[in-house]
mmJSON file of the N, C-alpha and C atoms, coordinates in Angstrom:
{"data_MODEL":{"atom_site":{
"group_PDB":["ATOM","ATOM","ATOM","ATOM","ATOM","ATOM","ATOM","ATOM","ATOM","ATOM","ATOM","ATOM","ATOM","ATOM","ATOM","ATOM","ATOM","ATOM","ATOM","ATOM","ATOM","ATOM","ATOM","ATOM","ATOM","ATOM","ATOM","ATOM","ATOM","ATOM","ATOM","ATOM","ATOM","ATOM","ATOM","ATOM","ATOM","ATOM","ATOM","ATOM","ATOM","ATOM","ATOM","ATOM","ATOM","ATOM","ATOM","ATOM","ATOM","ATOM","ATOM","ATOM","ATOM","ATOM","ATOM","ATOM","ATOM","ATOM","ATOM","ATOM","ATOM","ATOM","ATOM","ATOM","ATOM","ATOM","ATOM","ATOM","ATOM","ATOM","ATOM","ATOM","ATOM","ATOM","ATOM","ATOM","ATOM","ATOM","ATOM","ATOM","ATOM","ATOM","ATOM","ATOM","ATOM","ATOM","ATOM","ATOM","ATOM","ATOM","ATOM","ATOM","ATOM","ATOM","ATOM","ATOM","ATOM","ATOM","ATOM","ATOM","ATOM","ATOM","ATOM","ATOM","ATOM","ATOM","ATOM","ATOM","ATOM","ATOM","ATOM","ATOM","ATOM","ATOM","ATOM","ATOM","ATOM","ATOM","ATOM","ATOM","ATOM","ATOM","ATOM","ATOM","ATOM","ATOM","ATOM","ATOM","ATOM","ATOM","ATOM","ATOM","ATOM","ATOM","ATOM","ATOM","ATOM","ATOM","ATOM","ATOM","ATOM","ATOM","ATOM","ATOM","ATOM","ATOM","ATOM","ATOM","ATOM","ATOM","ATOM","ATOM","ATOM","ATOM","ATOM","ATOM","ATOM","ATOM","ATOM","ATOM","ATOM","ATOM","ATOM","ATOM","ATOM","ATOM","ATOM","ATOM","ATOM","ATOM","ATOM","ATOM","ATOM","ATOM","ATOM","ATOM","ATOM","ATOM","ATOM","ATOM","ATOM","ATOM","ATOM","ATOM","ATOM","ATOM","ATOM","ATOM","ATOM","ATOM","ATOM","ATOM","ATOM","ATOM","ATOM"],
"id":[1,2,3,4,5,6,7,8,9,10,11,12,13,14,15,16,17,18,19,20,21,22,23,24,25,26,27,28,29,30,31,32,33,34,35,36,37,38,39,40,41,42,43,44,45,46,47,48,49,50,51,52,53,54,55,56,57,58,59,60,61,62,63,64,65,66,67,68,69,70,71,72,73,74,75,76,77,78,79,80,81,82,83,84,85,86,87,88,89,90,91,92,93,94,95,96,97,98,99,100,101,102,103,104,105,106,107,108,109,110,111,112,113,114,115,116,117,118,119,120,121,122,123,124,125,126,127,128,129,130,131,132,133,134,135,136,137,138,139,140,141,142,143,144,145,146,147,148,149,150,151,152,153,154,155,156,157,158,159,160,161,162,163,164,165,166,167,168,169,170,171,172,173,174,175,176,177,178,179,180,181,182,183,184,185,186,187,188,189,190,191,192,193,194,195],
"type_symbol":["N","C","C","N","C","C","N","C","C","N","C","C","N","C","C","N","C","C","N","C","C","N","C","C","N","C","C","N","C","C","N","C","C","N","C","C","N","C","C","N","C","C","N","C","C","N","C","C","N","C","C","N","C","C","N","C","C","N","C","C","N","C","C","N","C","C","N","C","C","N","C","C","N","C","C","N","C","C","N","C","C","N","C","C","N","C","C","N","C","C","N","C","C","N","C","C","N","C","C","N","C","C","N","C","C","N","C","C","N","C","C","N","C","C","N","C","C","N","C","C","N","C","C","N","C","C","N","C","C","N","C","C","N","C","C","N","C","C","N","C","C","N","C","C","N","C","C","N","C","C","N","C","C","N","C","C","N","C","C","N","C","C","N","C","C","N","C","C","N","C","C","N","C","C","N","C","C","N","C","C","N","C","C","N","C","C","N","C","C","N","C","C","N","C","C"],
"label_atom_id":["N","CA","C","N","CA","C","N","CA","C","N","CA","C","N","CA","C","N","CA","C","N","CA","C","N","CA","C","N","CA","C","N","CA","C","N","CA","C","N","CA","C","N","CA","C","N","CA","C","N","CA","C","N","CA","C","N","CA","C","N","CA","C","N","CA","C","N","CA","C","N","CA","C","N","CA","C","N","CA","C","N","CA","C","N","CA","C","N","CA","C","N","CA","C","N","CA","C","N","CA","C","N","CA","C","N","CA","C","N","CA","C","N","CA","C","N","CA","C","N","CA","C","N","CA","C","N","CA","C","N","CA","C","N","CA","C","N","CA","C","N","CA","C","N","CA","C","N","CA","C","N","CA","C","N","CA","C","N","CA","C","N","CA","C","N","CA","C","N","CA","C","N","CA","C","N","CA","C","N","CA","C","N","CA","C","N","CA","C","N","CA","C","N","CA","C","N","CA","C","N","CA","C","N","CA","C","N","CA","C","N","CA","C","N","CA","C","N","CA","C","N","CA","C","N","CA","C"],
"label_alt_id":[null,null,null,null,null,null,null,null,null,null,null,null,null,null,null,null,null,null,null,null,null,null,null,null,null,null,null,null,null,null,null,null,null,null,null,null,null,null,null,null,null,null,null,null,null,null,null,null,null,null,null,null,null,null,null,null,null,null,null,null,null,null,null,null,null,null,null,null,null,null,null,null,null,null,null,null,null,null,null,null,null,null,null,null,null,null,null,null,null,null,null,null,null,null,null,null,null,null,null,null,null,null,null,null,null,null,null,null,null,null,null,null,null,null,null,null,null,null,null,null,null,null,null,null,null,null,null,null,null,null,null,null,null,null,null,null,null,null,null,null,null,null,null,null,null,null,null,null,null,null,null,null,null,null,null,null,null,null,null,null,null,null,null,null,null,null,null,null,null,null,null,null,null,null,null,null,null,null,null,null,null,null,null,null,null,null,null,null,null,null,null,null,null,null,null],
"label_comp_id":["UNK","UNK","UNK","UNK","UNK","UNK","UNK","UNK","UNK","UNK","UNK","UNK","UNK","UNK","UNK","UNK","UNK","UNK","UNK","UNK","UNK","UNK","UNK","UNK","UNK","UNK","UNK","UNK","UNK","UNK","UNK","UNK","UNK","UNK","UNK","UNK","UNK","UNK","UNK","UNK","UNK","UNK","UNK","UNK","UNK","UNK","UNK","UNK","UNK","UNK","UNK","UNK","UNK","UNK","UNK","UNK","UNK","UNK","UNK","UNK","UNK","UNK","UNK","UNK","UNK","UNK","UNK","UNK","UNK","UNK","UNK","UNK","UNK","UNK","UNK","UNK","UNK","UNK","UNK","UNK","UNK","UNK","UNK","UNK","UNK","UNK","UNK","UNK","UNK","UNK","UNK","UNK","UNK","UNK","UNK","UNK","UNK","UNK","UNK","UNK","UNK","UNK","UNK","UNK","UNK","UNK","UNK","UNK","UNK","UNK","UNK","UNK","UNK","UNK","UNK","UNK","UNK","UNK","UNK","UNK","UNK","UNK","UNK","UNK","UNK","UNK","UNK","UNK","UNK","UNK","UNK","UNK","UNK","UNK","UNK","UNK","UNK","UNK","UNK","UNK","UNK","UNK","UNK","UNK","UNK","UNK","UNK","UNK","UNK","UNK","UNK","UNK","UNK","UNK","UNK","UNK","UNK","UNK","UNK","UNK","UNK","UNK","UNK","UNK","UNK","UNK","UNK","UNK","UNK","UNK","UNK","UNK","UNK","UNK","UNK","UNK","UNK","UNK","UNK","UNK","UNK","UNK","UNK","UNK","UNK","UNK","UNK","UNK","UNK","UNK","UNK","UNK","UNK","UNK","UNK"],
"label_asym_id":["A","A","A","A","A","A","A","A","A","A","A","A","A","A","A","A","A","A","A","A","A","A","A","A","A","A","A","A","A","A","A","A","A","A","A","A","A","A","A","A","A","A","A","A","A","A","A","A","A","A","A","A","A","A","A","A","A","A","A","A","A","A","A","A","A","A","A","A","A","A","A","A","A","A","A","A","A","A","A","A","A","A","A","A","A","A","A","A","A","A","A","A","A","A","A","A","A","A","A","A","A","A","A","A","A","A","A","A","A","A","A","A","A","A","A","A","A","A","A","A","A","A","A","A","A","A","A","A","A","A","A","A","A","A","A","A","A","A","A","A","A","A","A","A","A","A","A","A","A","A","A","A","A","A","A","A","A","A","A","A","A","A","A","A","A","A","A","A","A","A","A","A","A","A","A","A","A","A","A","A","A","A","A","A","A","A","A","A","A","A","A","A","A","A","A"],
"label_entity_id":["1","1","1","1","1","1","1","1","1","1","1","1","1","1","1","1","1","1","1","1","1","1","1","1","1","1","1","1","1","1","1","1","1","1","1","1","1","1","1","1","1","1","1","1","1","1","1","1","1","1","1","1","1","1","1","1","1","1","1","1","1","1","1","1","1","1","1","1","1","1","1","1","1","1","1","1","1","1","1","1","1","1","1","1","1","1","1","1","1","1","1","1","1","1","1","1","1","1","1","1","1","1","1","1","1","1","1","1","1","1","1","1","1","1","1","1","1","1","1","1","1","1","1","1","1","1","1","1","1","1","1","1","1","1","1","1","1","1","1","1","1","1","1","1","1","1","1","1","1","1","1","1","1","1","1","1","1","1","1","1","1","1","1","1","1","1","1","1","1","1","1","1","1","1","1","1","1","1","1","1","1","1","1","1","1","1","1","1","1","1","1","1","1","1","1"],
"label_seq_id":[1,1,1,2,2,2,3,3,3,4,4,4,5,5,5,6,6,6,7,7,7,8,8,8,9,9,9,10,10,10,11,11,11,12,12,12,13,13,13,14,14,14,15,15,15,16,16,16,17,17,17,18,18,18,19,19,19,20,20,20,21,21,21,22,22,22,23,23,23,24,24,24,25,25,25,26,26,26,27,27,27,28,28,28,29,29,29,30,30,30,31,31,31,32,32,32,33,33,33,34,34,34,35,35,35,36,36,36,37,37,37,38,38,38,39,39,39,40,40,40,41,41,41,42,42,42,43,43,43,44,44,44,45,45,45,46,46,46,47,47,47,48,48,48,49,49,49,50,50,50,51,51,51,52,52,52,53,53,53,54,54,54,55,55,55,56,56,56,57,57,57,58,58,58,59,59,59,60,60,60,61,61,61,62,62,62,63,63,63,64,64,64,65,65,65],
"pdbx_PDB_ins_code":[null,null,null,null,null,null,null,null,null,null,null,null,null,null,null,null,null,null,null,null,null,null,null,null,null,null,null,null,null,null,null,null,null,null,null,null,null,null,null,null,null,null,null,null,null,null,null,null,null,null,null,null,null,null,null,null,null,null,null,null,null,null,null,null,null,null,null,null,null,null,null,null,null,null,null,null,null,null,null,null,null,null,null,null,null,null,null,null,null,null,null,null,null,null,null,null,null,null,null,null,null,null,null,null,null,null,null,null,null,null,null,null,null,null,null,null,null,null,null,null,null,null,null,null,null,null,null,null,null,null,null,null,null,null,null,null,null,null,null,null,null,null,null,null,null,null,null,null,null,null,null,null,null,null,null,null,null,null,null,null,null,null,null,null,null,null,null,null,null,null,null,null,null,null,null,null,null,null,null,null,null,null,null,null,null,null,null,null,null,null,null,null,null,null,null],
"Cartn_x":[-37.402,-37.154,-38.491,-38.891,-39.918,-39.784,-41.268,-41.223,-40.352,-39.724,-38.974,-39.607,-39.364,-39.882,-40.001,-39.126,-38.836,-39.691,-40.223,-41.431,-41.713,-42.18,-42.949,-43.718,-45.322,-46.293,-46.043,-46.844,-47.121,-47.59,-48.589,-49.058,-48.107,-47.628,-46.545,-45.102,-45.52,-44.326,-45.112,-46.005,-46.795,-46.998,-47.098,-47.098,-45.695,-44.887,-43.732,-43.04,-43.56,-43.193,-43.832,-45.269,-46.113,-45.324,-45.052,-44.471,-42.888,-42.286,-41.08,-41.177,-42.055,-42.219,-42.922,-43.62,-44.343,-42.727,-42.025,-40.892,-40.12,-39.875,-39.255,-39.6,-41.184,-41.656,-41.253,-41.605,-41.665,-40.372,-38.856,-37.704,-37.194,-37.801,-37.774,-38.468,-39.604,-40.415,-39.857,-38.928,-38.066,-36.858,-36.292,-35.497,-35.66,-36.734,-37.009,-37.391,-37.873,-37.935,-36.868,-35.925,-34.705,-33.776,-33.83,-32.986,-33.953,-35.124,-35.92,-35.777,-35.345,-34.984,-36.127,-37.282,-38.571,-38.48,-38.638,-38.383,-37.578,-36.058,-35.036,-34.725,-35.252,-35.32,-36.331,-37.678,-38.322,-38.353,-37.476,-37.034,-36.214,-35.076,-34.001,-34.504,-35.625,-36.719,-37.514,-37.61,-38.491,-37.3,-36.079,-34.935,-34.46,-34.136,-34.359,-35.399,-36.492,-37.365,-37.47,-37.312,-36.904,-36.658,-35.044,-33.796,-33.884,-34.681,-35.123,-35.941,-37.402,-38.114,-37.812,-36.578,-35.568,-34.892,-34.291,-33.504,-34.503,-34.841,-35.962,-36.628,-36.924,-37.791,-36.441,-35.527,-34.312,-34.222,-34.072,-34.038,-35.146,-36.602,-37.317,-37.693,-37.325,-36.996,-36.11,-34.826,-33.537,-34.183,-35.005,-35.402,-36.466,-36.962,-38.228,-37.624,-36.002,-35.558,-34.798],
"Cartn_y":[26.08,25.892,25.69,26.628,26.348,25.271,24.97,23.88,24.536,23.819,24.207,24.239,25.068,25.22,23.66,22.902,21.685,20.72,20.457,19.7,18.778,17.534,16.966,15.98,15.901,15.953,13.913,13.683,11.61,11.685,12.672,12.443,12.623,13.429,13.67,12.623,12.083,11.291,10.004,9.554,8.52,8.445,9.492,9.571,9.453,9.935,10.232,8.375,7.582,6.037,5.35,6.098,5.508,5.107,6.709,7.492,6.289,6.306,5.904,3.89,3.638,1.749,1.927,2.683,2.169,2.599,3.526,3.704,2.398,2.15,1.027,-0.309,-1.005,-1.571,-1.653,-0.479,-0.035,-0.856,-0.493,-1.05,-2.08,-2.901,-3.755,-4.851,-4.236,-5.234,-5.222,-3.551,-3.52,-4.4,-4.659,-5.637,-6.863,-7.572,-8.891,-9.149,-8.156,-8.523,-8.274,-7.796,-7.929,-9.382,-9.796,-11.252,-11.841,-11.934,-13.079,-13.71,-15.148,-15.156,-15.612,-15.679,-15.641,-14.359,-12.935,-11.773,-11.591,-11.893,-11.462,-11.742,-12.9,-13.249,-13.003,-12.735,-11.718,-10.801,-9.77,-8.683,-8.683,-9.617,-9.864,-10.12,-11.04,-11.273,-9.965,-8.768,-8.055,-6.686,-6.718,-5.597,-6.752,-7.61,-8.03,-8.019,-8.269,-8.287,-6.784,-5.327,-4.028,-3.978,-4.293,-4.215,-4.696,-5.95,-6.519,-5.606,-5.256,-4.522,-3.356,-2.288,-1.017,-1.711,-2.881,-2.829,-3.019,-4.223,-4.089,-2.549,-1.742,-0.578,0.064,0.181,0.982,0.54,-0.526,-1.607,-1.207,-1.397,-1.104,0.507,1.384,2.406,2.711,2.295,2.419,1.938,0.546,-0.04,0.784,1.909,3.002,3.827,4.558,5.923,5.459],
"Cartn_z":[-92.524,-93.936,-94.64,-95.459,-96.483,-97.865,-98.025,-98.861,-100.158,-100.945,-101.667,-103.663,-104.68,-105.387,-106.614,-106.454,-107.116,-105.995,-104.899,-104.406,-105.253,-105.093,-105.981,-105.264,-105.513,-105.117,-105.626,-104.843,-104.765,-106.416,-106.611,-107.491,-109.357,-108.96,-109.877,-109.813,-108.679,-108.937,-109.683,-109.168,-109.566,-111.195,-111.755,-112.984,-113.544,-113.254,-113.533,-113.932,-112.498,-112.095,-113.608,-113.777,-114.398,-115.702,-116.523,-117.854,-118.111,-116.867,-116.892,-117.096,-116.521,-116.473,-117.93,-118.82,-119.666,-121.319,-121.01,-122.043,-121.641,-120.031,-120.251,-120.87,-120.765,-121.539,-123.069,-123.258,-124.856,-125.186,-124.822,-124.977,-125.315,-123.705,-123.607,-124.389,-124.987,-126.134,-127.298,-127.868,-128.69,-129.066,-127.853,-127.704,-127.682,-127.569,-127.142,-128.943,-129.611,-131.157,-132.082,-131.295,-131.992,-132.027,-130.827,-130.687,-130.651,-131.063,-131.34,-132.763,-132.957,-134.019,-135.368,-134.727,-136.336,-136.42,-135.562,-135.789,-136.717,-135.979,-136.993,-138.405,-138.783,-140.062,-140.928,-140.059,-140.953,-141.404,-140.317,-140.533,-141.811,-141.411,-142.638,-144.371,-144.699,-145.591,-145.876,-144.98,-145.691,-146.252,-145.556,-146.553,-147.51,-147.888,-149.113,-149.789,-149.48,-150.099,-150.735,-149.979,-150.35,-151.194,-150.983,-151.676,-153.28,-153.327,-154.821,-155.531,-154.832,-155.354,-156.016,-155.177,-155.639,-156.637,-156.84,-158.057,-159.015,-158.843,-160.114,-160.704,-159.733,-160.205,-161.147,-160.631,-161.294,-162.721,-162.74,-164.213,-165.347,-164.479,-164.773,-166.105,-165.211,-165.303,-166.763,-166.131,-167.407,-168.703,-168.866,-170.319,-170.429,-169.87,-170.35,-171.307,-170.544,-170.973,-172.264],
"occupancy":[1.0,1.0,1.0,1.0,1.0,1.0,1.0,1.0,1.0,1.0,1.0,1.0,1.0,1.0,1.0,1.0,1.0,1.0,1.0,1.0,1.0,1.0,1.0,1.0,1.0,1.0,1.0,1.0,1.0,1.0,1.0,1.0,1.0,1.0,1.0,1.0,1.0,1.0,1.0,1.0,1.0,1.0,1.0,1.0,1.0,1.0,1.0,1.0,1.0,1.0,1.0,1.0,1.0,1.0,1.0,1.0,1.0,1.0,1.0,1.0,1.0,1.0,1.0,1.0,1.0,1.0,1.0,1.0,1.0,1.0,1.0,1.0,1.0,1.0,1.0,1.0,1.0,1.0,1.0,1.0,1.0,1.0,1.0,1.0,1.0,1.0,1.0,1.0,1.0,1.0,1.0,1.0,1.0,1.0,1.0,1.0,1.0,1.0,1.0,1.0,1.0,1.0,1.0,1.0,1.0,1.0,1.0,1.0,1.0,1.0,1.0,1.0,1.0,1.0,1.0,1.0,1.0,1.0,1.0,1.0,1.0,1.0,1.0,1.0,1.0,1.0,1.0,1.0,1.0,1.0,1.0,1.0,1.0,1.0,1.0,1.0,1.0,1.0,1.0,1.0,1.0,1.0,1.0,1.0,1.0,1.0,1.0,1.0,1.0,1.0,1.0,1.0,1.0,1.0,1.0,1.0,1.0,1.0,1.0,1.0,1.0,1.0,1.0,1.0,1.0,1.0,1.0,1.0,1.0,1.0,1.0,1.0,1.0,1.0,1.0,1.0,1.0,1.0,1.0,1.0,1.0,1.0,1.0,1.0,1.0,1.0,1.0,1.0,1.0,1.0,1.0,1.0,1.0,1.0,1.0],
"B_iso_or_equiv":[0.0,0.0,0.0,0.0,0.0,0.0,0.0,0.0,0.0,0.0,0.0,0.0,0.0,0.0,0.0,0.0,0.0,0.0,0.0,0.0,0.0,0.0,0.0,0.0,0.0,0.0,0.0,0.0,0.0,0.0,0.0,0.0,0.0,0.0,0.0,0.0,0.0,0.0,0.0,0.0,0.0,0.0,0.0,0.0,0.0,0.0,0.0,0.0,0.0,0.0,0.0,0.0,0.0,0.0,0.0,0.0,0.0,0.0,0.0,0.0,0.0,0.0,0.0,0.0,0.0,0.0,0.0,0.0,0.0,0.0,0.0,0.0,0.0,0.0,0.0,0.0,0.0,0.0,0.0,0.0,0.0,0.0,0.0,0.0,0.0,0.0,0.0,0.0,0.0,0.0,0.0,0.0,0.0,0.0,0.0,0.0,0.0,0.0,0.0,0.0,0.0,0.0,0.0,0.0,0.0,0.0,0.0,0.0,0.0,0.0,0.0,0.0,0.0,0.0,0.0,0.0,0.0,0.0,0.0,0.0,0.0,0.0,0.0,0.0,0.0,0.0,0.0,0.0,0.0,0.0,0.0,0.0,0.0,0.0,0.0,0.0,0.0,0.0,0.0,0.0,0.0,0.0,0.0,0.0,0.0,0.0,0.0,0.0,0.0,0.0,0.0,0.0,0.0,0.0,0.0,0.0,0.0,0.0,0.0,0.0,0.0,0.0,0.0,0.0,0.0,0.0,0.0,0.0,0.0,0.0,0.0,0.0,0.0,0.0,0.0,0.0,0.0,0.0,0.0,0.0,0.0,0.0,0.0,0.0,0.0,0.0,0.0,0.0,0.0,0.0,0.0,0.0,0.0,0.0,0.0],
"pdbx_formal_charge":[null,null,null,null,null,null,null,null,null,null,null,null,null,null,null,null,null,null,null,null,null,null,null,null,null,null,null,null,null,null,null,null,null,null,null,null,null,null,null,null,null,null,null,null,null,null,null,null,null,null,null,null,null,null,null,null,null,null,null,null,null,null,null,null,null,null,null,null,null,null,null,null,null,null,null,null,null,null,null,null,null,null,null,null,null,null,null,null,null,null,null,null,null,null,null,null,null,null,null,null,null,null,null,null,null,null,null,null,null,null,null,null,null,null,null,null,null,null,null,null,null,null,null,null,null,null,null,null,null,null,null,null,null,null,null,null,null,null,null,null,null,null,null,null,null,null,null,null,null,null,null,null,null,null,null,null,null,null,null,null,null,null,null,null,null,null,null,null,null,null,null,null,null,null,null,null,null,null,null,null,null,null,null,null,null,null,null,null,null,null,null,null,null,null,null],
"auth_seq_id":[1,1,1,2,2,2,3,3,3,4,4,4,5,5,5,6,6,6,7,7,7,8,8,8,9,9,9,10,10,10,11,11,11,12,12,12,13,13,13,14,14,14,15,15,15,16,16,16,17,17,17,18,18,18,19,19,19,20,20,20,21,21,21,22,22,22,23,23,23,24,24,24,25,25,25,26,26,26,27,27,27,28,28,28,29,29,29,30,30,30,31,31,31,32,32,32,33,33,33,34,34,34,35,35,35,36,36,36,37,37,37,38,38,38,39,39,39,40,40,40,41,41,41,42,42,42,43,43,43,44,44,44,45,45,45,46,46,46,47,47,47,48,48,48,49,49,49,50,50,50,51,51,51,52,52,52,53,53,53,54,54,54,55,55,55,56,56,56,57,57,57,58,58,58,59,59,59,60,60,60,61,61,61,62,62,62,63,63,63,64,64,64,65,65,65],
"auth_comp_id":["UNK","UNK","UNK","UNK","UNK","UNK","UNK","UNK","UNK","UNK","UNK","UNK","UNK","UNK","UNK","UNK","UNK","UNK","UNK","UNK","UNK","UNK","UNK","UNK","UNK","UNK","UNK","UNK","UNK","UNK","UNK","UNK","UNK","UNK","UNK","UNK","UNK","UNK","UNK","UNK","UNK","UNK","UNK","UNK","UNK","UNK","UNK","UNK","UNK","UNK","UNK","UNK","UNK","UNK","UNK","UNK","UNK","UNK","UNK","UNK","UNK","UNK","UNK","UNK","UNK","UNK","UNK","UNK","UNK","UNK","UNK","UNK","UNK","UNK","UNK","UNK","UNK","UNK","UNK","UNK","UNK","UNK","UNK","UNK","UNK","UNK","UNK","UNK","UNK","UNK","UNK","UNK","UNK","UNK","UNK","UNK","UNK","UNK","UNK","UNK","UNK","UNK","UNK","UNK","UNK","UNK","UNK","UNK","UNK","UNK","UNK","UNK","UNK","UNK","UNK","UNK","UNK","UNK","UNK","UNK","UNK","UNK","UNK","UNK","UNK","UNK","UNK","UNK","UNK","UNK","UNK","UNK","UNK","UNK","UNK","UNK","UNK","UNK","UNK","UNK","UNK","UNK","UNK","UNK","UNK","UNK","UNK","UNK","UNK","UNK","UNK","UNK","UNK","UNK","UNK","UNK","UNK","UNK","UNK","UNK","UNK","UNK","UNK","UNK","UNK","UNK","UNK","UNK","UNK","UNK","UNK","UNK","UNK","UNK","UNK","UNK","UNK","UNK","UNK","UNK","UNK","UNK","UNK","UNK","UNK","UNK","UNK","UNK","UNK","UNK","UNK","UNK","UNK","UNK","UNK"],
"auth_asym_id":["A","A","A","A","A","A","A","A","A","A","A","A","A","A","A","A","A","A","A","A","A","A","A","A","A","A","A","A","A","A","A","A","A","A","A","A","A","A","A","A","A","A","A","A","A","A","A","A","A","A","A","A","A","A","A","A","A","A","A","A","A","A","A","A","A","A","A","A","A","A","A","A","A","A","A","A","A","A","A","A","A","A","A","A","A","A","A","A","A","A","A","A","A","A","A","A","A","A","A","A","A","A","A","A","A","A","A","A","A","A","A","A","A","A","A","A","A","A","A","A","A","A","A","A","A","A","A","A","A","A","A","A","A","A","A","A","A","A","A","A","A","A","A","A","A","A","A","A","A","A","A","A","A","A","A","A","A","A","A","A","A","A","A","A","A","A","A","A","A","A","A","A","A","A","A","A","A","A","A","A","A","A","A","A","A","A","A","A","A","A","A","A","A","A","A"],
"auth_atom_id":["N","CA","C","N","CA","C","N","CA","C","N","CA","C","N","CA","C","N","CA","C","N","CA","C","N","CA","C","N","CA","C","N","CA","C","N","CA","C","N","CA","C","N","CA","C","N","CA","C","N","CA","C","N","CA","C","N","CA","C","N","CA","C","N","CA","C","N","CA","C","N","CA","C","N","CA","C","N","CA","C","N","CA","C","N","CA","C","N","CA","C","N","CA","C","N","CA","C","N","CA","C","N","CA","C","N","CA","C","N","CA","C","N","CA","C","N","CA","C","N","CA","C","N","CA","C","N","CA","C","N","CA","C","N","CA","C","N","CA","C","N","CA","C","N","CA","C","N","CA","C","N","CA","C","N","CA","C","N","CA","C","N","CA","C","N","CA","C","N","CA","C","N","CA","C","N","CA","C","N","CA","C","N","CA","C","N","CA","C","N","CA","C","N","CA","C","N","CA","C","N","CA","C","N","CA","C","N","CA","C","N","CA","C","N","CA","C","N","CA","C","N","CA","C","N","CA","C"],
"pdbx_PDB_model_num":[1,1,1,1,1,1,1,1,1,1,1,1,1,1,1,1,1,1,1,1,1,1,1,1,1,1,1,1,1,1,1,1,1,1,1,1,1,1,1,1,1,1,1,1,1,1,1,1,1,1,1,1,1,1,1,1,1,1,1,1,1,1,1,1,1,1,1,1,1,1,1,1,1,1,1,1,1,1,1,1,1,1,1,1,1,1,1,1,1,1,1,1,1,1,1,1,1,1,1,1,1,1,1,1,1,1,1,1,1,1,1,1,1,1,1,1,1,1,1,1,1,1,1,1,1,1,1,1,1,1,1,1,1,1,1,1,1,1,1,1,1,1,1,1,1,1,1,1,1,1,1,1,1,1,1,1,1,1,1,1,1,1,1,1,1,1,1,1,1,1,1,1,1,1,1,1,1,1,1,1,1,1,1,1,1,1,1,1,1,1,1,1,1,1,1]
}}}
């Protein structure tokens, strides 16, 4: 039986290990600032904070036209 065309070399896997632990990171740091709760309420503080700024501009706006 010859080596087969899908093979994969230490080195390609090694990268592959590499590529795959560093997305999982990524995630996982994603997540850890989601249920973190100074995160979450900053988060929460800055779409209000948005959310005010858009109305105001709208308002803004209307007493121009």
């Amino acid at each position: 039986m010859g080596p087969s065309s899908h093979a994969v070399t230490s080195d390609q896997l090694k990268r592959d290990i590499a590529a795959t632990r560093a997305r999982l990171g990524a995630d996982l740091d994603a997540l850890v600032g989601k249920i973190n709760p100074a995160t979450a309420a900053r988060d929460r503080g800055a779409r209000v904070r948005d959310t005010a700024t858009r109305a105001l501009e709208r308002v803004t706006r209307r007493r121009r036209a």
